[in-house]
N, C-alpha and C positions, 0 to 999 in steps of 0.2 A: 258620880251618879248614885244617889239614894234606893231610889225607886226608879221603875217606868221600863222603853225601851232603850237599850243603848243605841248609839249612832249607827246608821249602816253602811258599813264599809261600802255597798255599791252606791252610797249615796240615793237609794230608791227612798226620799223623804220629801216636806213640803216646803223644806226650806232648800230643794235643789229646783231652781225653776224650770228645770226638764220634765221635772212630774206634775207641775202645774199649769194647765190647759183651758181654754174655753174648750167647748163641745166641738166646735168645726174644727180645731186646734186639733184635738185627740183624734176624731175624725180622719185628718191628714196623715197623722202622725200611723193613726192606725194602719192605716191603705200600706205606707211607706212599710211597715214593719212585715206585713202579711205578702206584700208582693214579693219581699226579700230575705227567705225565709236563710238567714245566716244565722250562725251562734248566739252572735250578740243579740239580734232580732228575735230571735226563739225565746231568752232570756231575758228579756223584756216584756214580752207578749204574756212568756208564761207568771211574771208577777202580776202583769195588768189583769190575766181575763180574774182574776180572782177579787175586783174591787167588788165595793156595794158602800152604795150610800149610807154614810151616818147622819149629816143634818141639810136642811135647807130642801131646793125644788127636786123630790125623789124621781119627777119623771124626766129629769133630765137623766139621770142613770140609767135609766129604762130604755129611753129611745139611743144613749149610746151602747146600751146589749144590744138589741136590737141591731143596728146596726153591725155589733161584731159577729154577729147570729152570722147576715150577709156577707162577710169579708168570709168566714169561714167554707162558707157555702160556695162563693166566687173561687178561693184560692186552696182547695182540696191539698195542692201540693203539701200547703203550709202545716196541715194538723199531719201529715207524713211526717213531714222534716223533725215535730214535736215526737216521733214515736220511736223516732229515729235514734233520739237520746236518750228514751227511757232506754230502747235495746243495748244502748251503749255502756250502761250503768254495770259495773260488774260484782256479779254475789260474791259475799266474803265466805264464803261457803266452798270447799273443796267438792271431789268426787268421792273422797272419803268422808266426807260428814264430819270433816274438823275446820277449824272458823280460820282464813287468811285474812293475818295480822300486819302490818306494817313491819318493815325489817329493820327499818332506820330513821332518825330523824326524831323529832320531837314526841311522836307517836308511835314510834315503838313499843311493840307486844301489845296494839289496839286496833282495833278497826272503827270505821267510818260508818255508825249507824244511820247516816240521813243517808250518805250516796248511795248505800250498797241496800238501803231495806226502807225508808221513808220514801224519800225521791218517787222510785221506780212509782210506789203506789199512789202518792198524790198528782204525780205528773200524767200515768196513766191512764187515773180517772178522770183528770182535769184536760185531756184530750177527746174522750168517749163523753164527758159531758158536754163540750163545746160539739161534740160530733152532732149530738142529738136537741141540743138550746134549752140545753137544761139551764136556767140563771143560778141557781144555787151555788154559793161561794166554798162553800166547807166540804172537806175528803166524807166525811161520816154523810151527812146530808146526800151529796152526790152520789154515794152510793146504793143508797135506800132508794132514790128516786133513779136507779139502773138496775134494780133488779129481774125486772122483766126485759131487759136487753141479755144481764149477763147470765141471769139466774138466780134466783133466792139465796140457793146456798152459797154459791162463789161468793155474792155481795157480803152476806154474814160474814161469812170468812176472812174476807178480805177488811169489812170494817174489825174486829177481833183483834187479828191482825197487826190492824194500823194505831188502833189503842194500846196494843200491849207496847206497841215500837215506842210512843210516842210517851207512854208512863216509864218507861227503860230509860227513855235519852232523860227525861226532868229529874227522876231521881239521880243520875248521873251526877248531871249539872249540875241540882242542890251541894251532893258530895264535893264534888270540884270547890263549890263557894264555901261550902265551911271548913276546906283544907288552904282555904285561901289560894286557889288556884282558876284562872281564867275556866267557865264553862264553853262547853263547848262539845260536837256531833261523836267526837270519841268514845271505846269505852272499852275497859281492858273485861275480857271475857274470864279469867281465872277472877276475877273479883267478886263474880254473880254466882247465885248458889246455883247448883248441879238441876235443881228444878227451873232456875231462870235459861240457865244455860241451852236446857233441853227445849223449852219454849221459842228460844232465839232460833234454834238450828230448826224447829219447825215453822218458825215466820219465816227464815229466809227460803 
């Protein structure tokens, strides 16, 4: 691979004909997912509500939000069971204010910036925006259009936040790619300066 995305290990692509639907297809598929609100179903749901049309008839995209607008509104359980996993997300963050690190394993001396400080905030909002049909696909977006739910300041904060996480993990990555090493959501905390550091332990 030169450029582009690389392949995704859950196969969430358009060469797996599972994520290739007619409208009544998705429709189905949706109901099935929402009335069942399991692991697998949650982690599904939560890559789908995030589509949006790039080309051809945009109002078929429309009438299938719409639609999940409904599924939401029918199956209250379902955005639970989605909050359920944010809570289950655990900060790498002590009671002492020192970052828990992997003890063994390929990631030792790092921690897991998507699970432990990404995750929480895009799943979060991406359940309060399904709460309220908000169609907005993006963490930043979805939060500016929540602020009068969560509050001015919390949403600044939280988009802040979610930028600083998200500039953190890419330069990461770059690093990883010109050490010749696979990128990826890790990231050893003695390697960031004492001002990144200090920003990290105030994002988590």
């Amino acid at each position: 691979l030169e450029i582009g995305f690389p392949e995704c290990p859950g196969k969430v692509m358009a060469s797996n004909p599972e994520w290739v639907k007619s409208s009544d297809g998705w429709k189905y598929t949706l109901e099935e997912w929402f009335s069942r609100p399991d692991g697998r179903n949650i982690l599904k749901s939560s890559i789908f509500l995030d589509f949006r049309p790039v080309y051809g008839n945009k109002s078929l995209a429309e009438e299938l939000r719409d639609f999940v607008n409904k599924l939401a509104k029918n199956y209250r359980n379902f955005l639970v069971a989605m909050v359920y996993k944010v809570l289950d997300a655990e900060l790498p963050l002590n009671i002492f204010q020192r970052f828990v690190l992997e003890k063994s394993g390929e990631h030792k001396g790092e921690l897991d910036l998507k699970r432990g400080g990404i995750f929480p905030i895009t799943q979060g909002v991406r359940v309060l925006a399904q709460e309220n049909g908000i169609s907005e696909t993006t963490t930043v977006e979805r939060l500016k259009l929540l602020k009068d739910r969560i509050g001015k300041d919390f949403s600044e904060e939280l988009i802040e936040t979610f930028k600083f996480l998200r500039a953190l993990r890419l330069k990461n990555q770059l690093d990883k790619i010109r050490r010749g090493l696979k990128p990826d959501n890790y990231i050893n905390p003695d390697k960031l300066t004492k001002f990144e550091r200090d920003l990290l332990k105030d994002a988590f």
